[in-house]
N, C-alpha and C positions, 0 to 999 in steps of 0.2 A: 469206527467211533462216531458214528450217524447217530442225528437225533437228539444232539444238547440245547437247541434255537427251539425245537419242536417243543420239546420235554418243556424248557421255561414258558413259553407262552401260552400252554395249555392251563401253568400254574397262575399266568397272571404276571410273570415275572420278563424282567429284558431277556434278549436272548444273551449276555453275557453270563448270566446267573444260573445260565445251563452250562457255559461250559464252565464254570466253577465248577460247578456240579460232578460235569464230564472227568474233570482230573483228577477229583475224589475215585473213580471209578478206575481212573489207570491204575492208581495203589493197588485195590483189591484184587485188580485184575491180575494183574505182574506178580502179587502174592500168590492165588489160584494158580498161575503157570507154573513158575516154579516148583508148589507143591504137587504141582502133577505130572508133573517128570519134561514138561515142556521144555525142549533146548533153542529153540529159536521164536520169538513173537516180536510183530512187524508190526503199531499203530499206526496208521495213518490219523495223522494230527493236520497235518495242511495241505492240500492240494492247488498246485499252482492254477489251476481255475479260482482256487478263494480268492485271490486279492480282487477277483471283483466284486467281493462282498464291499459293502459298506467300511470307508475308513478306521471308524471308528473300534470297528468289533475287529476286524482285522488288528487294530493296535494293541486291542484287549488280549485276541490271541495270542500276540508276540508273547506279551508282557508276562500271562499264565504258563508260557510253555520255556522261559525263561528262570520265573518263581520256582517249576517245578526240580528241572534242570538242578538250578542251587540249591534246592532243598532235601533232594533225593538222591544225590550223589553220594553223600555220606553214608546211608543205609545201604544205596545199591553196594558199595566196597564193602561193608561188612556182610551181605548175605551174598554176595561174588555175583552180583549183574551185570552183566558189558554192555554196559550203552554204547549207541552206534545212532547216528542218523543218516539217512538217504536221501537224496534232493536237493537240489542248488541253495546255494547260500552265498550267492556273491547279490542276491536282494535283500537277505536279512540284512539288520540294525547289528552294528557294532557290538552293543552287549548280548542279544543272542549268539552269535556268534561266539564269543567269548565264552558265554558259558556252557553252549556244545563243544569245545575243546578244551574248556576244562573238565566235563563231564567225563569226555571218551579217554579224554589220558588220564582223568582218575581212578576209571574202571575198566580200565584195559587189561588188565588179568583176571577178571570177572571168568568165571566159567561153568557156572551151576545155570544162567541164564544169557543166551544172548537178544538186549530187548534193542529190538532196531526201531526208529521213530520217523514217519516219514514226513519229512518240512519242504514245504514248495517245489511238492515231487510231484512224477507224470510220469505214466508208465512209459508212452509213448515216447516222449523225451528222453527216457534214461535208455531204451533200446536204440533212438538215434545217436545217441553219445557213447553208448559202448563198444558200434558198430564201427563210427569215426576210431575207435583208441586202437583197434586189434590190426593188428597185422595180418592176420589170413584168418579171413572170415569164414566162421564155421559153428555150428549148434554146440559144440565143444566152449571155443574161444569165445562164443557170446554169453554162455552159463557161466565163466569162469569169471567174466569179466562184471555181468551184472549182478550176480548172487546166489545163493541158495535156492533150489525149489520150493514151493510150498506144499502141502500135507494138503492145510484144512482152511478155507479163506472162510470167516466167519462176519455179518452185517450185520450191526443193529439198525434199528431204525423203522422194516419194515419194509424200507426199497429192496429193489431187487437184479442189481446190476453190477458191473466191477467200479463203473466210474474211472476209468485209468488207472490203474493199482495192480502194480506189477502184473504187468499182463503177461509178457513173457513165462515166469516164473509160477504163474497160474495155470500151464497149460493141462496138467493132470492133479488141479486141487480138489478138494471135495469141497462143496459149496452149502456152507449152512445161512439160511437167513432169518433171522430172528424180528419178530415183531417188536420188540425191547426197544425203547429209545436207550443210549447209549448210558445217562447216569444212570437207570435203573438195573443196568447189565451189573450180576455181583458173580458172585465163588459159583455159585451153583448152576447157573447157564451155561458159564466158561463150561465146566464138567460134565455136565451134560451132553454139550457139542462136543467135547473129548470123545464121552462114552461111544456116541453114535457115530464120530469119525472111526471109532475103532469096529465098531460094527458093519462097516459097509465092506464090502466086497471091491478090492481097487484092481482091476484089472488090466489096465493101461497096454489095452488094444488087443491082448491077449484072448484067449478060452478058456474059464477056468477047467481044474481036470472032473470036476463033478457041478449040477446046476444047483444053483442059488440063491433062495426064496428071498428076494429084499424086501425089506417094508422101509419105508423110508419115515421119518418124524420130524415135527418139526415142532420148534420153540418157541411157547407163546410169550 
């Protein structure tokens, strides 16, 4: 979700007015998943490196991903979303907090989508913490305990890097990265990066039994 600070000030605008923006874009996006047979999508929304942003925008964050939380609870239970979020929360504010467990126990039998949110998360962090939980440390016990694999890690914005985001779990993702700042990402990017995740050849360290002409594409 890169590129909502970019996206406003290119319009002239603060950078909160991007990520207003930005969470307009979660909707459409989490709509596109679902209609695309998506069983797992994972936003990264805050990265515990943000709180070095600026106070202020950092409080704006809280406050929109709070807003959004209350607001889209209701819809995610009718169209069966399972919100989940990842990432420490003994820094979040009292009402976010709140409203992330009201959110996950509202939609905890969601199961057409599971939308996980990642809040003052670090990949690094969360493989030190899973590491400490288990009892006999093993490529097994550390997947089990940190989460699902990824498929397809997809970046707007234009950078080009994981930034600490589920690193583990990234170890055989397909990696698309889009030039898009993040509110301009709609239905048709998402599917797109669908189409051509589905097109690539995953071979995770194997041969395949016949060779395979790749082209690769990319998203402007």
């Amino acid at each position: 979700m890169d590129g909502n600070g970019r996206w406003a000030l290119a319009r002239g605008l603060p950078r909160v007015a991007g990520h207003r923006a930005g969470v307009e874009t979660v909707g459409r996006v989490v709509e596109a998943a679902s209609a695309a047979g998506v069983g797992i999508l994972t936003l990264f929304a805050f990265s515990s490196d943000n709180w070095r942003r600026p106070r202020e925008e950092v409080q704006a964050l809280m406050r929109l991903l709070a807003d959004y939380l209350q607001r889209e609870t209701g819809r995610s239970v009718a169209n069966g979303v399972r919100i989940e979020t990842i990432g420490r929360r003994d820094r979040l504010d009292a009402e976010l907090r709140a409203a992330i467990e009201r959110a996950e126990s509202a939609t905890a039998s969601g199961t057409r989508l599971r939308l996980r949110i990642a809040v003052d998360y670090s990949g690094r962090d969360a493989i030190l913490a899973a590491a400490r939980r288990v009892a006999n440390l093993s490529r097994e016990s550390l997947e089990d305990a940190l989460g699902p694999p990824v498929d397809l890690l997809i970046r707007t914005g234009g950078e080009r890097r994981l930034s600490d985001f589920l690193l583990w779990e990234c170890a055989y993702a397909e990696l698309i990265f889009s030039r898009r700042m993040w509110p301009d990402f709609g239905a048709e990017d998402l599917l797109g990066a669908v189409r051509e995740f589905r097109g690539r050849d995953r071979r995770f360290g194997a041969v395949p039994p016949t060779a395979v002409r790749r082209q690769e594409a990319w998203l402007d």
